[in-house]
N, C-alpha and C positions, 0 to 999 in steps of 0.2 A: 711402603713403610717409611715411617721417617724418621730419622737418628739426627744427634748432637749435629754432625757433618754437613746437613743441609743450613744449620747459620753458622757455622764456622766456629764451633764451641765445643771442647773436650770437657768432659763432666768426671771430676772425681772427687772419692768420699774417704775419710780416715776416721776413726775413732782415738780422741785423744789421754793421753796416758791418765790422765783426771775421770776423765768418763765423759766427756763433753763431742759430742758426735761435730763434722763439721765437712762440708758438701763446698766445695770449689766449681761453679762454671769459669772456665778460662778461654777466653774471646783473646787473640790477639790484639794489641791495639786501643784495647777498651781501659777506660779507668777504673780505678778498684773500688769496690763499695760492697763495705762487708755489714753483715746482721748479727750479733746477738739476742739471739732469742729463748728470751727465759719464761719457765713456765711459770708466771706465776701474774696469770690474768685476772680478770676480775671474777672467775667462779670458785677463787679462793678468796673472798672477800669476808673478814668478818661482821668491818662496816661497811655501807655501801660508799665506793669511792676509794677506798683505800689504795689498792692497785694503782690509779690512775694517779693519787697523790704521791707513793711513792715515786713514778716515774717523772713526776713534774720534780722530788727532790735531789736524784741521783744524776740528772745534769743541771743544778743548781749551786755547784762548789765541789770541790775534791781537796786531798790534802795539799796535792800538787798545785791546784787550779780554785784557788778558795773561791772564786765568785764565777757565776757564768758565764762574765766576758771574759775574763779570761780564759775558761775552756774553750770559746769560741775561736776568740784571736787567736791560741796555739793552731791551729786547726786551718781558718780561714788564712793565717799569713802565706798556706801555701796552695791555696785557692781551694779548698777542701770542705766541708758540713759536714756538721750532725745536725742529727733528729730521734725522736723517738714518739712511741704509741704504744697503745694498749687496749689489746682486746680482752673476747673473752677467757681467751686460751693463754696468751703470753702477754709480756714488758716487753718489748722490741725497743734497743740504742742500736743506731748507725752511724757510721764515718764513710764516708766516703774525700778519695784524695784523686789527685791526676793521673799518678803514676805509680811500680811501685817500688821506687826509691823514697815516698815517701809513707811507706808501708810501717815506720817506725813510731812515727806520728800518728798514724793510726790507731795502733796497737796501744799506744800510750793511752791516749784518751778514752781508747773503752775500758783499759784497764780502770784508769780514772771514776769513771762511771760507775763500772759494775762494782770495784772493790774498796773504794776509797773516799763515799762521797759522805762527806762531811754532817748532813742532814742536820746540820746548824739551825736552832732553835729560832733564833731572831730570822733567820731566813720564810721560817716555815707559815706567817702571818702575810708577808709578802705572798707567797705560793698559794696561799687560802684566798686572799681578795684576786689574782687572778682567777682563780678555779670558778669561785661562785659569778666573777666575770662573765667567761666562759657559758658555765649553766644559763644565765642570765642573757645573755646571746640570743642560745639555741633556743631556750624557751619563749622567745621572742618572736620567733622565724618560724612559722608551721612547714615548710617546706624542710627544716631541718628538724623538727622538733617533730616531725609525726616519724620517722623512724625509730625514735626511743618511745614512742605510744606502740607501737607495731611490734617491737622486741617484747615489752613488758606484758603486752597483752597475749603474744605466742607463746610464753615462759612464764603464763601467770600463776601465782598463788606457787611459785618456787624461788629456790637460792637464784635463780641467775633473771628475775625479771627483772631488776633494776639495774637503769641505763650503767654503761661504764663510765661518764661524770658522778653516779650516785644523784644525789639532793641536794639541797641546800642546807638540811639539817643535820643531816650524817656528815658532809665536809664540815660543821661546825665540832663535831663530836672529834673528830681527828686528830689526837695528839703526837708527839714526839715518840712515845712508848710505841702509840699504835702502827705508826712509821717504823718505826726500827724493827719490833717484834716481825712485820709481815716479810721485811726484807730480811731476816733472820733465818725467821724459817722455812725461804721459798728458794731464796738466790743462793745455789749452789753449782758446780760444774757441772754433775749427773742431768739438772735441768734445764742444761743449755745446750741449742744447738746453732752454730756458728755457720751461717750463709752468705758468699763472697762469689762475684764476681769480679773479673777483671784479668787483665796480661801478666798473670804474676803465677811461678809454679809453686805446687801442691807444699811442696817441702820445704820449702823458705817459709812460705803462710804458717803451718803446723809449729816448727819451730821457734816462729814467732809467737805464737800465739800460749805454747806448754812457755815458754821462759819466761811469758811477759805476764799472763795473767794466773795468779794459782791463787785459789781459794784454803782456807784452811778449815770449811766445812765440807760435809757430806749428806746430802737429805736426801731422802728415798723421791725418786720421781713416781706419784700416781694422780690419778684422777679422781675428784669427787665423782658420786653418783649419778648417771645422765638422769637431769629430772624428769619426771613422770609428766604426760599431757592431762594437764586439768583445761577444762574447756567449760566452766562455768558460765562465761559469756565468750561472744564472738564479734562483737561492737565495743568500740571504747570512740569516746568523742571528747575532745577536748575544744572548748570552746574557743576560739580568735575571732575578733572583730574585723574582721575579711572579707572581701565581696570573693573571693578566690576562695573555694574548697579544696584543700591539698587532703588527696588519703592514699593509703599503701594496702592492697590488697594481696591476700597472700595465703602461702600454709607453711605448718611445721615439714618439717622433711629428716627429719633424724637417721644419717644411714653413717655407716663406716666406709661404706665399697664405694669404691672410682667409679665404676660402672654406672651404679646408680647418682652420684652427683655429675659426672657427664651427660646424662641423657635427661636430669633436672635443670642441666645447664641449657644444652641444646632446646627444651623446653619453652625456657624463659626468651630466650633466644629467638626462636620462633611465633612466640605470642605478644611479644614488646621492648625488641630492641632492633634500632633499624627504622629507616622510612618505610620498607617495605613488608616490617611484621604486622600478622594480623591486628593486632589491636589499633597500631598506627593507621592502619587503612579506614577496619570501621569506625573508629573514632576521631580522629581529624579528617581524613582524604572525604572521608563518605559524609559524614555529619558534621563535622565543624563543631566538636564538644567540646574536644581539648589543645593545647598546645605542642605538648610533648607527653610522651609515654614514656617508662623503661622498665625492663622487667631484668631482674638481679637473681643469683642464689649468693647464700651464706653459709657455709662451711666453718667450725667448729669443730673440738672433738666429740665427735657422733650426738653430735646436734648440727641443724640446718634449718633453713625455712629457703621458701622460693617466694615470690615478688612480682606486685606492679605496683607502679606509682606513677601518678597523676594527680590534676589540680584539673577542676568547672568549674561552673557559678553555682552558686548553692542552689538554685532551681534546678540546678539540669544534674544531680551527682547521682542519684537513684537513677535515670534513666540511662549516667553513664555505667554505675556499676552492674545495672541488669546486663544490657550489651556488654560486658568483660563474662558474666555469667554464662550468657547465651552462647559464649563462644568456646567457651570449656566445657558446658553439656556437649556441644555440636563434635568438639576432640575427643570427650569421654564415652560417645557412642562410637563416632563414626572413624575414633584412631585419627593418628597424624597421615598421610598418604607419602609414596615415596619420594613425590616431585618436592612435597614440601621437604621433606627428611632433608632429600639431596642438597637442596637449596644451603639451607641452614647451615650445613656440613663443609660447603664449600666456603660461605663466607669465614664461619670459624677459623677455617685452615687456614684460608689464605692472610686475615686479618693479624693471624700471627706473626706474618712474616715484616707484619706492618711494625704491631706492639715490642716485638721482644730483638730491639734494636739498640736501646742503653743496658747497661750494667746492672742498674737498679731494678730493670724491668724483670730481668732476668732471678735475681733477689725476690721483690715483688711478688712475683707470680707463683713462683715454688714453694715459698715460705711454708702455706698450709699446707703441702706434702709431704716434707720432710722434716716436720717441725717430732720433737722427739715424742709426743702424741699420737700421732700420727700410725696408727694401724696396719694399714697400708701404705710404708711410701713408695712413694712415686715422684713423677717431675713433668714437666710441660710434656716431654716427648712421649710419654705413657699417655697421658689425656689427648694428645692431637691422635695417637694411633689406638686407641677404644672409640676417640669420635670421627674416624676415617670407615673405622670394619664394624659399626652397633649398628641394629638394625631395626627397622620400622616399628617391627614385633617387640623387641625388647624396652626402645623407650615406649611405645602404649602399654607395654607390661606397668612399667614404673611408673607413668601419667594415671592409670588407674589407679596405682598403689596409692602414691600420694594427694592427686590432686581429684579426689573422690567427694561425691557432692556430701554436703554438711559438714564439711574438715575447712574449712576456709574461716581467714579473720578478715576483719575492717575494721583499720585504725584513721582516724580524720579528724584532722582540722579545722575548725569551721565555726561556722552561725550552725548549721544542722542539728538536730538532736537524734542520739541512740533511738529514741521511739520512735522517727521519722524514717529510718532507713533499714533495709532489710536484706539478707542474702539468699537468693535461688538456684545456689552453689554449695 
């Protein structure tokens, strides 16, 4: 069984007198790098993008910090960053500092952030020609741009098919109101939950964090509706002028339980991550199709999907996604075996002891478990011990559930056409 004590990490949680829940790993030794994480991601969107614009505006000036070199410089003078992101679920701001004497610094700046940021009008034209930047990028790049094909097409004909940049036409829709109104009525204490690692005790953080940051709203923390699977198509192609076919193969997987997104993990894990997973075998080792495989899950509250991804030549993409087919009939008959199970199990465990060695990783990693969504929480140590004692039987339980022939999408990038390619999955 494994506990906190095998990396050298005490794990506590306190609910704070606002309502704002807040989970401390303390690593001796480690730098401190804390999360707020608010709910208010982009499946509260009323335009597409909005989420995403607000987080680009709340580290762009504070009253403190009008412009965001200066939020930075405060920050950086004592070797220290921010960052923030946005999914489906939350706004995520970070600081992270060396030590924590400089824990006051810290606290400042998300106060900054979360409470105080300016969302300056002249500013907000600046932030729009980055954003459609940004879109303008990814829509360039199929290796980046077939993920948000892949989401909108697992989530289609619902509130949350559109990517977390949005469009290009909804960032033009974006105003000041629509800014303020979302951060209004999402960013409250109830909807945050505060995740910090580093050398620093429970009670100092707490204290810091009830003096320094108070809201003087209150919003009820809940969840939209998990949307419903519409499966009108199971092909989407978006055309790029590439000799290179990138596409993500994949299914929904909507669960709440640990259980079941460990044994979707382990899964993925088994069929294309690694030189040694199957797909890596029969498709580069054995055939020389592709370059690189990987196979992902995505966790959400009680939404998921699970993953592969890959790039051929556009002549050879049907014969590589039938071989990805072939190979999930052969698991959806004949079960995963225990040699493979073990296998998988072992790298998982032991690779942790590789991954959760900074502060952030520790951050990172938890995040989706203990975010105040969150059903079930749990933390690293709960998922390495379901995926030390689950068993053969259980993940082919959930491999049938999920990854059942006719439940699969294909999203790609390419010269290809949708009438060209088909799935036997």
């Amino acid at each position: 069984m494994y506990t906190f004590q095998n990396f050298g990490v005490e794990f506590e949680k306190r609910t704070l007198k606002n309502g704002s829940s807040l989970f401390l790993f303390r690593k001796s030794g480690a730098p401190l790098y804390i999360r707020a994480s608010v709910n208010a991601g982009t499946r509260w969107n009323n335009i597409p993008g909005t989420a995403h614009f607000v987080e680009h505006m709340i580290i762009a000036g504070s009253k403190k910090f009008p412009s965001k070199n200066l939020l930075v410089e405060e920050i950086e003078k004592v070797g220290g960053e921010i960052s923030a992101s946005t999914n489906f679920d939350t706004i995520s701001v970070n600081a992270q500092v060396a030590e924590k004497n400089d824990l006051s610094i810290a606290i400042d700046i998300l106060n900054e952030m979360l409470r105080n940021s300016l969302f300056d009008p002249s500013v907000i034209e600046n932030e729009r020609g980055a954003i459609l930047s940004e879109l303008r990028s990814k829509k360039s790049n199929p290796n980046r741009y077939v993920f948000d094909l892949f989401s909108s097409l697992v989530f289609q004909n619902t509130y949350m098919k559109y990517p977390t940049l949005g469009n290009e036409e909804s960032n033009r829709q974006i105003d000041i109101s629509a800014i303020k109104n979302f951060y209004s009525d999402y960013f409250s204490p109830e909807r945050i939950t505060y995740i910090a690692c580093g050398d620093i005790e429970i009670d100092k953080l707490e204290n810091s964090l009830e003096n320094s940051i108070k809201f003087n709203t209150s919003i009820r923390n809940s969840l939209p509706p998990i949307p419903e699977t519409i499966r009108e198509r199971r092909i989407d192609v978006e055309y790029f002028e590439n000799k290179e076919t990138h596409f993500k193969f994949g299914f929904r997987a909507d669960t709440l339980l640990l259980k079941e997104k460990v044994a979707l993990f382990i899964i993925g894990d088994l069929l294309a991550v690694g030189r040694a997973s199957i797909l890596a075998t029969e498709l580069r080792y054995k055939r020389g199709l592709v370059y690189t495989v990987y196979g992902s899950t995505q966790f959400f509250s009680g939404v998921g999907s699970l993953s592969i991804s890959t790039s051929c030549s556009e002549e050879k993409t049907q014969q590589t996604i039938d071989i990805i087919c072939e190979e999930l009939d052969k698991i959806y008959k004949n079960g995963i075996n225990e040699e493979s199970l073990n296998f998988s199990k072992r790298k998982i465990l032991k690779s942790k002891f590789i991954e959760m060695q900074t502060a952030s990783s520790w951050v990172n990693v938890n995040d989706q478990y203990l975010n105040n969504l969150a059903v079930e929480k749990s933390n690293i140590i709960d998922l390495m011990n379901i995926v030390e004692n689950i068993t053969s039987q259980e993940v082919n339980q959930i491999f049938r559930k999920y990854i059942k022939p006719g439940s699969s999408y294909l999203a790609v990038c390419g010269k290809n056409s949708a009438d060209s390619l088909n799935l036997k999955h």
